[in-house]
N, C-alpha and C positions, 0 to 999 in steps of 0.2 A: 292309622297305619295298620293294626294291628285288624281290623276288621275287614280289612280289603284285601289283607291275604288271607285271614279266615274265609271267605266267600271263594276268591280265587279256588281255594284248596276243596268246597264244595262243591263248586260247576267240578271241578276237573273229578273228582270221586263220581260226580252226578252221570259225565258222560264215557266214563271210562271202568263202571261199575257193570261186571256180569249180569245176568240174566238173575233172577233170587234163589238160591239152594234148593227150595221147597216145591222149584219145576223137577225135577227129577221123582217126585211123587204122584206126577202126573202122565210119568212116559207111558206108565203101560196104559193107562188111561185113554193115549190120544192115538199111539200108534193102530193101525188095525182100518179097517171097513165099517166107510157109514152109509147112511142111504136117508134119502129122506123129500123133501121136495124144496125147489126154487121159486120165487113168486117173482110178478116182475109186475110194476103198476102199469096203468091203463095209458096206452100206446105202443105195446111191446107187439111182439108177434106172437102170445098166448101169454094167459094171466098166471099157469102154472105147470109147471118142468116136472118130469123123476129129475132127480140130483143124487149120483153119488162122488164118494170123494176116499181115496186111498192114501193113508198118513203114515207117511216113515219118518222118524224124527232123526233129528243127526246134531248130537247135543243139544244149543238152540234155534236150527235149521229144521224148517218142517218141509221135507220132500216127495212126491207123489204124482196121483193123477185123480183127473176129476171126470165128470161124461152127465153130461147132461141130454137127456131125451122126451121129445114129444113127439106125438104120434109114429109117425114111422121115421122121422130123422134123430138125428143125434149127431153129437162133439165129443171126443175123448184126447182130453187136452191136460200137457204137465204142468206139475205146479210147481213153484219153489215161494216162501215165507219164512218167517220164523214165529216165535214164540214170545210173545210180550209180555205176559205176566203170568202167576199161577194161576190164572182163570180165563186166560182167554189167547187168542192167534191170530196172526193174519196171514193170505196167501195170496198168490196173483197167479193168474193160468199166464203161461208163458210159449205155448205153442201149442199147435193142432196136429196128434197124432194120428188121428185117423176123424170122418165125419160124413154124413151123407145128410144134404141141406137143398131144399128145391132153389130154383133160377131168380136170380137175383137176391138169394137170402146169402146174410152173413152171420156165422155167431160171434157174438159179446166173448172179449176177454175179459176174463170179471178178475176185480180186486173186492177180496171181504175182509171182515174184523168178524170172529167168533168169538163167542165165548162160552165158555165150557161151564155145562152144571149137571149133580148125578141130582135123578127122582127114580126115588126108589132103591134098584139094584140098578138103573139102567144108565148110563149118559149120553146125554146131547151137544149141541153144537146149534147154535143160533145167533144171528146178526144180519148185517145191512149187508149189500153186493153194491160196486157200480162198477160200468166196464166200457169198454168201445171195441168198435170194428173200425174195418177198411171205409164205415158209411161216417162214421162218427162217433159222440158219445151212444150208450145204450140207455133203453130208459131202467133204472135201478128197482131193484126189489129187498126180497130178501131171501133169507137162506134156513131152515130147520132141517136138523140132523140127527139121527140116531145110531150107536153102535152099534154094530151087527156080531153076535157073537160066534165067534169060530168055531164051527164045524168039528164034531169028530171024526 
C-alpha cells in the first residue's frame, strides 16, 4: 500500500514539477538573434536555407520569429515553444507573416528540438526539423545556429 502511494506521489511531482531553476542561467543565453543554416534531405526543394530565428523567452515560453531563405524567396513565419531542459528547446512556426515563394511552392511549418551549447565564447543551437505544408508532410533536415552579437 504504501508503495503505490509513494509512486502516486512521484508521477504527480513528475508532471506537475516546473521547468529546473538553473533555466534562468540560460535566459540571457537564448534570448537575442541567431542565424545560421537549415538543411533538408534529398527530396526537398534545395539541400540548404539561410535560417534565421528571433528568441524572446517568457519564463518557460520561448517566443519569436523565424525566416528562412533561398535564393530570391523566403518565409518569415512566428514561432511559439518552450523550454525543455537546461540545455535544449523546442519551437513550432505557427504562421506566415510575410513570404515570397514561386507557383505551386509551399513552405514547411517546421517543428524542432535544439539544443544549446557554448564553443568558445560563442553559442549555438542545433537539431532535427520536421514540418508539413498545405501539400503534406516536408521532407526533414536539420538546423545549425549561431548567436549573433548585438550591435553597438
Amino acid at each position: 500500500m504504501n508503495f503505490a502511494w509513494l509512486f502516486c506521489a512521484l508521477v504527480f511531482q513528475f508532471f506537475t514539477t516546473e521547468p529546473p531553476s538553473d533555466i534562468e542561467t540560460i535566459y540571457p543565453s537564448l534570448n537575442g538573434k541567431w542565424k545560421g543554416v537549415l538543411t533538408q534531405q534529398e527530396g526537398g526543394y534545395k539541400k540548404q536555407y539561410e535560417f534565421y530565428v528571433e528568441i524572446k523567452l517568457d519564463g518557460d515560453r520561448v517566443i519569436g520569429r523565424s525566416q528562412v531563405e533561398v535564393d530570391e524567396l523566403f518565409a518569415k513565419m512566428k514561432i511559439k515553444g518552450r523550454i525543455l531542459n537546461s540545455q535544449s528547446l523546442e519551437f513550432s512556426e505557427i504562421q506566415i507573416l510575410d513570404m515570397e515563394k514561386e507557383p505551386g511552392m509551399n513552405w514547411c511549418f517546421k517543428h524542432c528540438i535544439l539544443e544549446l551549447e557554448r564553443i568558445g565564447d560563442s553559442w549555438r543551437l542545433k537539431g532535427e526539423w520536421s514540418g508539413f505544408s498545405e501539400y503534406g508532410s516536408c521532407t526533414p533536415g536539420q538546423i545549425f545556429l549561431r548567436k549573433l552579437r548585438p550591435r553597438a
